[in-house]
C-alpha positions as CSV (number, residue, x, y, z in Angstrom):
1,X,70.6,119.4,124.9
2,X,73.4,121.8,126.3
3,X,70.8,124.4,127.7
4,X,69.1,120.9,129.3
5,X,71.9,120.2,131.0
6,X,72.8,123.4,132.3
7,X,69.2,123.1,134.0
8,X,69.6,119.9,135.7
9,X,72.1,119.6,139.2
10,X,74.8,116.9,139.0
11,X,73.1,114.6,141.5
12,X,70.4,114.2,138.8
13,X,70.9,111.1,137.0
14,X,69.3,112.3,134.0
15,X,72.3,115.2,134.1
16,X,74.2,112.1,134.3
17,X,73.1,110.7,131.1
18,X,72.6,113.8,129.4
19,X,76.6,114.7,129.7
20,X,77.4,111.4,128.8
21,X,75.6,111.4,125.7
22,X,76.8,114.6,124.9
23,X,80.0,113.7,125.4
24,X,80.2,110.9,123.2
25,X,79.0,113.2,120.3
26,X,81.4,116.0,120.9
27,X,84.5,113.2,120.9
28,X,82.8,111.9,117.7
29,X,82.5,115.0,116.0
30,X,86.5,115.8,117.0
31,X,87.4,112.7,115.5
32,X,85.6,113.3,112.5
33,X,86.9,117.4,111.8
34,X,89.3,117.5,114.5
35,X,88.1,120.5,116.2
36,X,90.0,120.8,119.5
37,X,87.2,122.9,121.3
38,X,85.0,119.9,120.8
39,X,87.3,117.4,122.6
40,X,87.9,120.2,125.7
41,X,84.3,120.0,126.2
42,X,84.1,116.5,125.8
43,X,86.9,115.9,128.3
44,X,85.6,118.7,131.0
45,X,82.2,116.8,131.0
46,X,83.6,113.2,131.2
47,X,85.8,114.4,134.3
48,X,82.9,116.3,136.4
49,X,80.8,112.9,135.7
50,X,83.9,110.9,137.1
51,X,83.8,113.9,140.1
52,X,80.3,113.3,140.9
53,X,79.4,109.4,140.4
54,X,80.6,106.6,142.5
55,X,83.1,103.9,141.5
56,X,80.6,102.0,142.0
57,X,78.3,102.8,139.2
58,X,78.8,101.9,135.3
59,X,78.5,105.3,134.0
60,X,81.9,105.9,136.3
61,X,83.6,102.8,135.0
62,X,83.1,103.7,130.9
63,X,83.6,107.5,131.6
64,X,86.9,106.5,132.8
65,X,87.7,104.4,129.7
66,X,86.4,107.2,127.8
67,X,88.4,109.7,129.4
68,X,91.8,107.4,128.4
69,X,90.9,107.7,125.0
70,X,90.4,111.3,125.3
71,X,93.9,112.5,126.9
72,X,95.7,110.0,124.7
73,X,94.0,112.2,121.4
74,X,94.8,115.3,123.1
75,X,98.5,114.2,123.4
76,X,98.5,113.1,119.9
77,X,97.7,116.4,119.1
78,X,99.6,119.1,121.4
79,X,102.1,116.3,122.4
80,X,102.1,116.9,126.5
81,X,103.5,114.0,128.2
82,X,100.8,114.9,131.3
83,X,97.8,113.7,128.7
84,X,99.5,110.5,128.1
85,X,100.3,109.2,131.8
86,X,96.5,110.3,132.7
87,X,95.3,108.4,129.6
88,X,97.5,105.0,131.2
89,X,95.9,106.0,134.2
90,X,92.2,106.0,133.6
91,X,92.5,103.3,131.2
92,X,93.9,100.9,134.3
93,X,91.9,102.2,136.8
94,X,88.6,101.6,134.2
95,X,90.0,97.9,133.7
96,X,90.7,97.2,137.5
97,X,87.0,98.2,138.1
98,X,85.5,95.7,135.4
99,X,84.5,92.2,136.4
100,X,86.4,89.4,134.7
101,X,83.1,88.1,133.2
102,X,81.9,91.5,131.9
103,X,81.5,92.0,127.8
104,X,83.3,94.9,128.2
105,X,86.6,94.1,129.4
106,X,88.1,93.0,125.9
107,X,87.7,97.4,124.9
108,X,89.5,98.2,128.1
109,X,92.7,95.6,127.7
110,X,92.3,96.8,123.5
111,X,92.4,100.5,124.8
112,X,94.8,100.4,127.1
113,X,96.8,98.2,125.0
114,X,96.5,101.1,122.2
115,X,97.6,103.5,125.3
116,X,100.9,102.1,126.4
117,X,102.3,101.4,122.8
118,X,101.7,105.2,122.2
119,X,103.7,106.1,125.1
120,X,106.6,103.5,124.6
121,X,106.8,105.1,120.6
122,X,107.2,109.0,123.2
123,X,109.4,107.0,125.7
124,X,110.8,104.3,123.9
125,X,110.3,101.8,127.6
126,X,110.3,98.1,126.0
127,X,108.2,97.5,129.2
128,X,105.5,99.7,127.8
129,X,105.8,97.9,124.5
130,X,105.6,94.0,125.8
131,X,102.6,95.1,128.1
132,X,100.6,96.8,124.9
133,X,100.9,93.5,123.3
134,X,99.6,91.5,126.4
135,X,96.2,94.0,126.7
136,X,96.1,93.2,123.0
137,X,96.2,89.3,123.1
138,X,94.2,89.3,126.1
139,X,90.8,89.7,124.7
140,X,91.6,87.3,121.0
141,X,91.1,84.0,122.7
142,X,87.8,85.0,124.4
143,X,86.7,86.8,121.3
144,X,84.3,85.0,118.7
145,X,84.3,85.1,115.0
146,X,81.8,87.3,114.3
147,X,82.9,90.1,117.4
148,X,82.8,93.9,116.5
149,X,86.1,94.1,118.2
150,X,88.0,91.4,116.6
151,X,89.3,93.4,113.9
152,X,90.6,95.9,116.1
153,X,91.9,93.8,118.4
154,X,93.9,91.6,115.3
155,X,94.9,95.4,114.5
156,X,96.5,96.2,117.3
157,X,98.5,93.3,117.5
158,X,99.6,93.9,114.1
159,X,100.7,97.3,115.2
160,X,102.4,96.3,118.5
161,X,104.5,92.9,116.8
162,X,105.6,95.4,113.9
163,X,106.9,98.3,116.4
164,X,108.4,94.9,118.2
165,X,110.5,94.0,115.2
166,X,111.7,97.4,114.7
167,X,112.5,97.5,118.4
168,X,114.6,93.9,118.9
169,X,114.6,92.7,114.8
170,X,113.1,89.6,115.2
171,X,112.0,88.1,112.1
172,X,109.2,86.1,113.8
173,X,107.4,89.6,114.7
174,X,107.3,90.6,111.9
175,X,105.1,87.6,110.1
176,X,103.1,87.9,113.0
177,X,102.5,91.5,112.4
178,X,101.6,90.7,108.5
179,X,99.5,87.9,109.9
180,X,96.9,90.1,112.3
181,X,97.9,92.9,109.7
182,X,95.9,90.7,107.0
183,X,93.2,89.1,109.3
184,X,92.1,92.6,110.9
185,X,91.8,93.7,107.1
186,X,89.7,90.6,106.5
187,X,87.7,90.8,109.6
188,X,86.7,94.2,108.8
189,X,83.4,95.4,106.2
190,X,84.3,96.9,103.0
191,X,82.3,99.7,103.8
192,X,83.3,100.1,107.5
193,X,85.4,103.4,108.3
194,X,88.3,101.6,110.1
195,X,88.6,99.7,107.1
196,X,90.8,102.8,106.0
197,X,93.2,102.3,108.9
198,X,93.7,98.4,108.4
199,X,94.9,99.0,104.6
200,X,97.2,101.5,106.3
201,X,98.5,99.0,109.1
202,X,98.9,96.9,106.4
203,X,100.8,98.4,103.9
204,X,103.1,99.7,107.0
205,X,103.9,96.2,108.0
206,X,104.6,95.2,104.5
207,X,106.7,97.8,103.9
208,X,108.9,97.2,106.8
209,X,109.0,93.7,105.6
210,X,110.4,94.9,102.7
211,X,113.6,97.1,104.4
212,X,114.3,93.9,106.1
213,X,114.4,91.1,103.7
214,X,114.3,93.4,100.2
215,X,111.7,91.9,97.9
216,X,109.9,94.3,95.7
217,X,106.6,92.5,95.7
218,X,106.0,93.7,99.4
219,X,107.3,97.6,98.5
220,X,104.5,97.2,95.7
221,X,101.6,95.6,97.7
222,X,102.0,98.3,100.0
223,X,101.5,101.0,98.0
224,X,98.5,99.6,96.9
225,X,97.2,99.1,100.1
226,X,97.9,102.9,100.8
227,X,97.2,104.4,97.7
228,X,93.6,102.4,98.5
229,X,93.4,104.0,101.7
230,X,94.2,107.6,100.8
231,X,91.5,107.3,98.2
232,X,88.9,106.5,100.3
233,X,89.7,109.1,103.0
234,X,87.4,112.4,101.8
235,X,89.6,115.1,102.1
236,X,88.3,116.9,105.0
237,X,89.2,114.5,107.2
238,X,91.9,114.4,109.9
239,X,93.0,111.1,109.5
240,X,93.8,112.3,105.4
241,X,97.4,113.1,107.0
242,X,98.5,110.2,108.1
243,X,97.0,108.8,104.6
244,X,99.5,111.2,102.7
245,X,102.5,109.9,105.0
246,X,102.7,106.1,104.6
247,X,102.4,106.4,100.4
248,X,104.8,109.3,100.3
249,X,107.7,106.6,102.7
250,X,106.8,104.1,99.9
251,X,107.4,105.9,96.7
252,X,110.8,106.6,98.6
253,X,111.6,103.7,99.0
254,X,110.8,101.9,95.9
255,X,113.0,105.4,94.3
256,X,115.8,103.9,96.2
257,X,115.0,100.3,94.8
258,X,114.3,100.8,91.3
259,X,115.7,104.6,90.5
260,X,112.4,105.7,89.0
261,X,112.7,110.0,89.4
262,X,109.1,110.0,89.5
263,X,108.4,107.7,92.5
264,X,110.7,110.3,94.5
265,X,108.9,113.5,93.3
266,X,105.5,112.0,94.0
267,X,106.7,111.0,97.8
268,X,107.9,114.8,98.1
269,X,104.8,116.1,97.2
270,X,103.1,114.1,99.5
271,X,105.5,115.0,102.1
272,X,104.8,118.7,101.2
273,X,101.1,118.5,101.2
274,X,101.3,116.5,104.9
275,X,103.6,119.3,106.5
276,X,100.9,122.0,105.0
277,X,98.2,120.4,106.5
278,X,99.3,120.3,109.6
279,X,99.5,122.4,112.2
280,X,102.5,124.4,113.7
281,X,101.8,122.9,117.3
282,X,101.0,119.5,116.2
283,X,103.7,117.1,117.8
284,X,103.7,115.0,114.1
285,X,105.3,117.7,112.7
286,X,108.9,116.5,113.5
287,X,108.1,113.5,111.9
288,X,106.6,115.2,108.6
289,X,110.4,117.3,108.6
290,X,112.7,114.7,109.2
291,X,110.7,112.5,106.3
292,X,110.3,115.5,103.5
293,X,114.5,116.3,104.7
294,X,115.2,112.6,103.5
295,X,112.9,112.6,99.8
296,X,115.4,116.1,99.2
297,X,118.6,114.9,100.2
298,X,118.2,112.0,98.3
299,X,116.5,114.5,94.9
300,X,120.1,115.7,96.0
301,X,122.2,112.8,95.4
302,X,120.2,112.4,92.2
303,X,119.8,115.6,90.5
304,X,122.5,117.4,92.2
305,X,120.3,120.5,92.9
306,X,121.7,122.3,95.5
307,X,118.5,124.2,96.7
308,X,117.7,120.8,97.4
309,X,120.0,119.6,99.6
310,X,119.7,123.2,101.4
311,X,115.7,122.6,102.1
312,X,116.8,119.2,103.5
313,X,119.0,120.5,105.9
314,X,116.9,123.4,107.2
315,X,113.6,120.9,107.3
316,X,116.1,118.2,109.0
317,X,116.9,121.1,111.6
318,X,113.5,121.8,112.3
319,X,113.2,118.2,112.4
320,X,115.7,118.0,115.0
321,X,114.5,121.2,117.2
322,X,111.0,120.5,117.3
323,X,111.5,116.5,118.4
324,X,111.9,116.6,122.8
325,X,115.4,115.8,124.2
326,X,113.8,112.2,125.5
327,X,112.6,111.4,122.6
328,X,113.5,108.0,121.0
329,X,113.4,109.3,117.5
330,X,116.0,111.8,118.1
331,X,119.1,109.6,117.6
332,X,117.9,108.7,114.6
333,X,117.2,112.6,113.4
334,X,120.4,113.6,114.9
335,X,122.0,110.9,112.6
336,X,120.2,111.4,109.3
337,X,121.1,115.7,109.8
338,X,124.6,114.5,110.3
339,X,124.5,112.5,106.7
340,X,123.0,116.1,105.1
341,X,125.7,117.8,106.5
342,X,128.4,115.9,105.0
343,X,127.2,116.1,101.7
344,X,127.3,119.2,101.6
345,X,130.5,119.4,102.2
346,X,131.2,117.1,99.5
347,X,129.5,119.8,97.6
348,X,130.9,122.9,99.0
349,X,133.7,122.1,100.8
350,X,133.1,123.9,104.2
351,X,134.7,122.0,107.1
352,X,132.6,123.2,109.3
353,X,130.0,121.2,107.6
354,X,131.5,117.8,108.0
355,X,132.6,118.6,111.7
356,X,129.0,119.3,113.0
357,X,128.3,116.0,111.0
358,X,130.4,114.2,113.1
359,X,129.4,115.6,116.2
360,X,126.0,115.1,115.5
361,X,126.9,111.3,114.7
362,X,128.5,111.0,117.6
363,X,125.8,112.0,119.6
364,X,123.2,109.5,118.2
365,X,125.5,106.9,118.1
366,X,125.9,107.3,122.2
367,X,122.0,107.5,122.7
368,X,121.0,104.4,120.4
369,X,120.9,101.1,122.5
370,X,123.7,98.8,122.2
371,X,120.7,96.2,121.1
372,X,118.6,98.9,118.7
373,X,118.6,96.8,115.4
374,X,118.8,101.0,114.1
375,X,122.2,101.3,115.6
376,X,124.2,99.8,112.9
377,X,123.0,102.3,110.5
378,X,124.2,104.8,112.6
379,X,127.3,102.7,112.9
380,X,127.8,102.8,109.1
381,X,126.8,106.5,108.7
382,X,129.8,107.6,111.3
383,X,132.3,105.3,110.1
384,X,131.2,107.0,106.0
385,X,132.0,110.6,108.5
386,X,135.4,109.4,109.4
387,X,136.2,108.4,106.2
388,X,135.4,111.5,104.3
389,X,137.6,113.4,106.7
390,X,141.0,110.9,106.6
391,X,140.3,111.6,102.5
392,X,140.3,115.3,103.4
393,X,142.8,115.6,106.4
394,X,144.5,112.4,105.8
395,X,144.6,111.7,109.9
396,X,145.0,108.4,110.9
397,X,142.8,108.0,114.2
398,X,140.0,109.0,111.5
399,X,140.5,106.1,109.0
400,X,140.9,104.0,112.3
401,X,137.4,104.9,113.3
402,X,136.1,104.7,109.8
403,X,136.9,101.4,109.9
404,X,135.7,100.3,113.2
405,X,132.0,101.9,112.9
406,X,131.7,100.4,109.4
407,X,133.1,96.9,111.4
408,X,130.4,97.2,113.7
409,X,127.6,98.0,111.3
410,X,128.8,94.9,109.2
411,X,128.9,92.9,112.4
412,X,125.2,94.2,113.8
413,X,123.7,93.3,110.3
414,X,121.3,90.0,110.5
415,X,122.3,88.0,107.6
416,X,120.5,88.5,104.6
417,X,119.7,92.2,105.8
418,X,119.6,94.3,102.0
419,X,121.8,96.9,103.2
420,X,124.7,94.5,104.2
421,X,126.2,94.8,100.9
422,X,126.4,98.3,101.0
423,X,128.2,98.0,104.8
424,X,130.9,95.5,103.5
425,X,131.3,98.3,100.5
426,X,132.0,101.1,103.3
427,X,134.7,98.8,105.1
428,X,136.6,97.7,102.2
429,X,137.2,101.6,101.5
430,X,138.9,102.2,104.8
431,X,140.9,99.4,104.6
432,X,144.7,100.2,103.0
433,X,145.9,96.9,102.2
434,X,144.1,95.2,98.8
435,X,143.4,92.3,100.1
436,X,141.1,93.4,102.8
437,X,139.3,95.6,100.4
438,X,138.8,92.8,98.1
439,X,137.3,90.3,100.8
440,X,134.6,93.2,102.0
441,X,134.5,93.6,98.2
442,X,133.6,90.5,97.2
443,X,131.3,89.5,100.3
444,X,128.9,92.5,98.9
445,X,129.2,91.0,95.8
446,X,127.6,87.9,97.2
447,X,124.9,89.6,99.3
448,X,122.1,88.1,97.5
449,X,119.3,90.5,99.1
450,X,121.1,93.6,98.3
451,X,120.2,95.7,95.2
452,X,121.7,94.2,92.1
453,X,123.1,97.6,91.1
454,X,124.9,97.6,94.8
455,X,126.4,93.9,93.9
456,X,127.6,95.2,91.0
457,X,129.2,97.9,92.1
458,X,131.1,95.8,94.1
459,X,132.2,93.3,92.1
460,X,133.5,96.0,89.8
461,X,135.9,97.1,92.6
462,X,136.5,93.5,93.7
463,X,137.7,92.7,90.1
464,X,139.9,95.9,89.6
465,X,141.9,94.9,92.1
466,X,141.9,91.2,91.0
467,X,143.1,92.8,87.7
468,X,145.7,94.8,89.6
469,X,147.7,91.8,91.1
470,X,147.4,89.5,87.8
471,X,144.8,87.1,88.3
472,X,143.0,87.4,85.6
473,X,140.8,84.4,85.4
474,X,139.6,85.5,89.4
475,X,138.3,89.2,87.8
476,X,137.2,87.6,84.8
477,X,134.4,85.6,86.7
478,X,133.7,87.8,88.8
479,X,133.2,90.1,86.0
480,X,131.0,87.8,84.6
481,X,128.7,87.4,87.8
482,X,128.4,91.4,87.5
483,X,127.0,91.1,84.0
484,X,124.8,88.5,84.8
485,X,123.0,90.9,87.6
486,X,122.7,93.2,84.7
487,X,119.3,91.5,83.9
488,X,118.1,91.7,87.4
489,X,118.0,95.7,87.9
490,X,114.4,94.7,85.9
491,X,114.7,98.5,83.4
492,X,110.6,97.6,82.5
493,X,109.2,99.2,85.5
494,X,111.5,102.4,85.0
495,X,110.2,105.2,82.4
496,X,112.5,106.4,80.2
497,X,114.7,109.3,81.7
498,X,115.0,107.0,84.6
499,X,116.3,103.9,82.3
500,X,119.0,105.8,81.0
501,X,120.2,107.1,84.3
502,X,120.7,103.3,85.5
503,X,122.2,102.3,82.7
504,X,124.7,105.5,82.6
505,X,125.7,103.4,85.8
506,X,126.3,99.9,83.5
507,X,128.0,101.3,81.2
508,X,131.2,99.5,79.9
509,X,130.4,96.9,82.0
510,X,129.8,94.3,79.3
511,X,132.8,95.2,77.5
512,X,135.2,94.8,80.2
513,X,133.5,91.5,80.9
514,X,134.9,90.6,77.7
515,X,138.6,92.1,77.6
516,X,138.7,90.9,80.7
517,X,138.0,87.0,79.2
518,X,140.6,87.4,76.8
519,X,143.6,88.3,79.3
520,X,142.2,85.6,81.3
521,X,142.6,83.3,78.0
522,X,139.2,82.4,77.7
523,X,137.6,81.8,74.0
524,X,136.8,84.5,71.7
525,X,133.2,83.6,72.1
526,X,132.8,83.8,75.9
527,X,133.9,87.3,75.3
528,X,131.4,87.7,72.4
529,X,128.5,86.1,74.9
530,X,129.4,88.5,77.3
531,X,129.1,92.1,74.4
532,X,126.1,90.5,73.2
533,X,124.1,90.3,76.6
534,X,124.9,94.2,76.7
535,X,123.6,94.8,73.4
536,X,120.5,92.3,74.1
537,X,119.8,95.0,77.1
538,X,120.5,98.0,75.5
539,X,118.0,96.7,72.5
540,X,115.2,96.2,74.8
541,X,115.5,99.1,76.5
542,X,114.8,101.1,73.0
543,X,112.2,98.7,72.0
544,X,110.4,99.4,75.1
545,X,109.6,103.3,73.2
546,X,106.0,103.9,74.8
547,X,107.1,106.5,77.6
548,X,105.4,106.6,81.2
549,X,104.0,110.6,80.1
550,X,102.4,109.0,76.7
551,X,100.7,106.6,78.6
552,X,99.3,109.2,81.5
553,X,98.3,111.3,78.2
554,X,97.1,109.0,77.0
555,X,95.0,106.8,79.4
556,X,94.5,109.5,82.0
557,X,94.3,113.0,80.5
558,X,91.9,114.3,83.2
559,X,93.4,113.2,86.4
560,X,95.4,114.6,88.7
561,X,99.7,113.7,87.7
562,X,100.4,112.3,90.9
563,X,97.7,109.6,90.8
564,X,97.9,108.7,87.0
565,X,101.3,108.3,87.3
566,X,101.1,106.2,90.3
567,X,98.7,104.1,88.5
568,X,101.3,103.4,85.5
569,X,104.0,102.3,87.9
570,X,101.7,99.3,89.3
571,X,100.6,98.6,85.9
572,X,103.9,98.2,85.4
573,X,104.5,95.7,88.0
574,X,101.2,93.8,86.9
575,X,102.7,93.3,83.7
576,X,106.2,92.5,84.5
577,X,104.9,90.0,86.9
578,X,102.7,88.6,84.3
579,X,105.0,88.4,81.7
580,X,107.3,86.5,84.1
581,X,104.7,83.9,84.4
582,X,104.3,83.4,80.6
583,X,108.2,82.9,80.3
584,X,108.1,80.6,82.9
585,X,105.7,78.3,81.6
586,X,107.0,78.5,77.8
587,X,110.1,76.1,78.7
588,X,107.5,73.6,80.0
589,X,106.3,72.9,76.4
590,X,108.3,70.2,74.2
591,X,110.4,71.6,71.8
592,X,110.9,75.1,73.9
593,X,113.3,73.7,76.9
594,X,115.8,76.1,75.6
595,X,113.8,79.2,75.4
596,X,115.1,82.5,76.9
597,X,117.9,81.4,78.8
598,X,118.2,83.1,82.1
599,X,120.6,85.7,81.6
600,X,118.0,87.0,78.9
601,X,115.0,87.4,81.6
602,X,114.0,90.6,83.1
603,X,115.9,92.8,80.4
């Protein structure tokens, strides 16, 4: 077909056609193996067929939606502002030359819709953002049922109402994102290719859902919905990054949840194989640092292995050099390099460390919005900056700004947020005076969404300093709401190794539950209740003697570790949430009202 071409002059429509065709099939192959000489040619021919056809004629108006498309791959993958503006170009030129009552207008609002919310996650314009979901919504009403595009089109709205949330933190987006999320999933064939990408859109919204509001069932459903995705991807295929990204953020996340080591591994050697796959110039890259720095500061925090937290500060660097000066991302790097920093000097003790931490706080703290929901995590990680150096200088302009970051970040939290326990944690520490540590204290305590092991945490510190001033009976309850969380940190879906860790954290808590009950006069039973609910753990927890490797030797001898072990995790959660059910319904039978009372459930 090429040699045809070359044959024919550009006047000729059957040249025309022929580079059109051609075109489509080069774009198609670059999408497939992500050859970058394919989509040069494909966008060379596309522009002389825009160069030598008249606005007038069809082939110019789809060339020029074509040719959006193209630049906006190209700047996906070299990352050249230029590609994207002539990508928003075409795409509204290609839709200002379509008639209102032309089939084809729904692809150019859903392509330019795609365009613009790719340039405001560059940018970071809100205007780009509201407009993306306009082009999106434009085309549902008019769309039937049974249209090829409705998928896509429920797809990007899904996208554009998730990046929304994360943008302004409104709650509302956010079920809306789910919504389209799970309609474009349903709208699409099981064995159609985009199918892939919806199970990925999916799980993404979920898993934001899950930062926001903090219940595990989301976390697992989207892991399942990405593990499901990467499976189906073959492994030749470009889009098989992105696939090892989104499961690799999950397991990280449900590490910081539940504490399993494995979960945490798994989402490092994800990370690991993402970065190697990808190439040195490829604009993702800063992403694939900044997310593999995390998974080994936090192996850090764990383990404490210091080659660790030294790959997480060289990877969080690169991070940081490799992201443009405009970008909107690059508060958020500066931030999370700042936080490596620090602990290192907790480690190590160089002050050089923790003054570059600040300075780098400082910095993303001026460039994030005063109404970027993100900004009172930067709040909170400057404020924890200040702190550390009033507990190592002992100046008091740093406990004073310590304590007003960590104010703000309480303050910017929406209610029911799961890290506001861990903010009102941060502020009590800078405050001097008892009582205003115990109010910050005890308002974690009572953050409801926040990890258990955070609320009790808190009311540990809240009831020390109850005990302090004498009032006894005040600790004793609250040291009896701690030990009724204790059931709540749900040990079944941990292995092991990772079961003993967390309860390394538990420990004496049961017993000064109950010395705590007699000071505060209370019956030598209540005490007892309170010993025995430790024991009752403690019991299940060596019951429970079937380890997670048994089971992947077990069950899966012949598959690869990461899988298999991902695989035991959800069974996990199947049968927890199973079991749950049963106990639920036992009470419901006469005789059995009594059974397992709730402080007994989830041990």
């Amino acid at each position: 077909m090429e040699r045809a071409i070359e044959k024919c002059l550009l006047a000729n429509p059957i040249r025309v056609d022929m580079l059109r065709s051609l075109s489509l099939m080069l774009f198609a192959r670059f999408k497939r193996l992500g050859d970058m000489n394919d989509l040069e040619l494909a966008v060379g021919m596309d522009e002389e067929i825009v160069r030598g056809t008249s606005p007038r004629n069809p082939n110019h108006i789809d060339v020029l939606g074509d040719l959006g498309r193209m630049f906006m791959r190209r700047f996906e993958q070299i990352g050249d502002i230029e590609d994207l503006q002539k990508a928003i170009g075409h795409g509204e030129e290609a839709l200002a030359a379509t008639p209102q009552d032309d089939p084809g207008r729904a692809v150019r609002h859903l392509n330019l819709g795609a365009i613009l919310l790719t340039r405001f996650g560059r940018i970071g314009d809100l205007c780009d953002l509201q407009k993306s979901i306009e082009h999106s919504e434009a085309p549902l009403a008019a769309a039937p049922r049974d249209s090829p595009h409705l998928a896509n089109v429920q797809s990007n709205l899904g996208t554009g109402f998730t990046r929304r949330f994360e943008r302004i933190g409104e709650i509302r987006d956010l079920e809306k994102a789910i919504e389209y999320s799970r309609d474009a999933l349903a709208s699409t064939p099981p064995d159609h290719p985009h199918r892939t990408g919806m199970h990925n859109n999916l799980g993404a919204s979920l898993a934001t859902r899950f930062r926001r509001i903090g219940e595990l069932e989301d976390l697992q459903n989207a892991i399942k919905h990405c593990e499901h995705a990467l499976a189906t991807t073959p492994h030749d295929h470009p889009d098989r990054l992105s696939g090892q990204t989104n499961p690799g953020t999950f397991l990280s996340l449900r590490f910081e949840h539940m504490g399993e080591l494995d979960d945490l591994e798994n989402s490092i050697n994800h990370g690991e194989n993402a970065l190697v796959a990808t190439s040195q110039d490829d604009p993702q890259r800063a992403l694939l640092y900044s997310n593999l720095a995390s998974r080994l500061s936090m192996k850090f925090e764990r383990t404490g292995d210091l080659d660790s937290l030294q790959k997480s500060i060289k990877y969080s660097e690169e991070a940081l050099n490799t992201t443009p000066h405009d970008h909107p991302g690059r508060a958020a790097r500066k931030s999370s390099l700042g936080g490596m920093l620090a602990r290192r000097f907790r480690r190590t003790g160089d002050i050089d460390d923790l003054l570059i931490a600040i300075k780098h706080s400082e910095e993303a703290l001026a460039a994030t919005p005063q109404d970027h929901p993100g900004r009172a995590t930067v709040c909170n990680n400057l404020g924890a900056k200040f702190f550390i150096r009033f507990e190592r200088m002992g100046g008091l302009g740093d406990l004073q700004n310590a304590v007003m970051h960590s104010a703000e970040a309480v303050d910017a939290a929406p209610l029911g947020h799961p890290e506001l326990g861990r903010r009102h944690t941060n502020l009590g520490l800078g405050f001097s005076r008892k009582f205003e540590r115990l109010r910050q204290y005890q308002q974690a305590c009572d953050c409801h969404t926040s990890p258990p092991r955070d609320r009790i945490s808190a009311g540990r510190k809240a009831a020390s300093i109850l005990f302090s001033t004498g009032r006894f009976h005040e600790s004793s309850t609250l040291l009896e709401r701690a030990v009724g969380l204790m059931p709540s940190v749900n040990l079944r879906l941990l292995n092991r190794d990772d079961q003993q860790h967390i309860l390394s954290d538990l420990e004496g808590l049961s017993s000064a539950a109950a010395s705590m009950a007699l000071c505060a006069g209370r019956e030598a039973h209540h005490s007892l209740q309170h010993l025995e609910l430790g024991r009752g753990i403690i019991m299940g927890f060596t019951i429970d003697s079937i380890s997670a490797f048994s089971e992947l030797e077990m069950d899966h001898h012949f598959e690869r570790p990461n899988q298999a072990q991902n695989r035991v995790g959800s069974r996990r959660w199947d049968g927890v949430q199973e079991m749950d059910v049963i106990l639920d319904r036992i009470p419901t039978f006469p005789g059995y009202c009594g059974f397992c009372s709730h402080h007994l459930r989830r041990i």
